[in-house]
N, C-alpha and C positions, 0 to 999 in steps of 0.2 A: 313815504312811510311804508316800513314795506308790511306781510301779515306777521311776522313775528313781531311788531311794536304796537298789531292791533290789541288794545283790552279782551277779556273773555266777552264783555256782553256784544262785541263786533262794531261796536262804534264808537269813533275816533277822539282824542282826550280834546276837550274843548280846549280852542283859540287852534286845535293844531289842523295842518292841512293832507289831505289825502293825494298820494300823488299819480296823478290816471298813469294808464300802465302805457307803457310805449307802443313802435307803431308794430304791427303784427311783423315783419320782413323779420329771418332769421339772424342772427350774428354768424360768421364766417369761423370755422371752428379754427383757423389756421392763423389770419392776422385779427380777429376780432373786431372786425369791421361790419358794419349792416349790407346786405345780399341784396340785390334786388331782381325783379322780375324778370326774367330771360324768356318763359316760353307756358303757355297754357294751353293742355290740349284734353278733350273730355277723355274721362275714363269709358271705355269698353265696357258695355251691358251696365252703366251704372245711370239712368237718367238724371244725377244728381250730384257727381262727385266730377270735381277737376281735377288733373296732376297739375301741380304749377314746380316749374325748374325755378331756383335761385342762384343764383353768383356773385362771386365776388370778384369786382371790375380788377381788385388792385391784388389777388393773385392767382384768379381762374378758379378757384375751387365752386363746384358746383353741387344743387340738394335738390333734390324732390321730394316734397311734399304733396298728399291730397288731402283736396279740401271739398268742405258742402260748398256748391253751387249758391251764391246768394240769388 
């Protein structure tokens, strides 16, 4: 369900189900496939923040992202 089929009061119409959100990895902007983890390296003066590289195995394209440090 996505939030345009949530009600105003924010909670979902009974019997129906809520569908947890998938997994964080990007979608591949080129074949629309899910990216996975290639490379994580800290950020520079940030004690708290990672770059993490994604790719897509089946056509190279590649993303950075940074993230909070769990």
């Amino acid at each position: 369900m996505s939030m345009q089929e949530m009600p105003p009061n924010g909670q979902p119409p009974q019997g129906g189900a809520v569908r947890a959100p998938k997994a964080k990895y990007p979608m591949c902007p080129k074949c629309q496939r899910r990216m996975t983890v290639k490379h994580v390296a800290p950020v520079l003066f940030a004690t708290e923040l990672d770059d993490v590289v994604y790719g897509c195995d089946e056509c190279g394209t590649e993303t950075k992202k940074t993230v909070k440090r769990a």
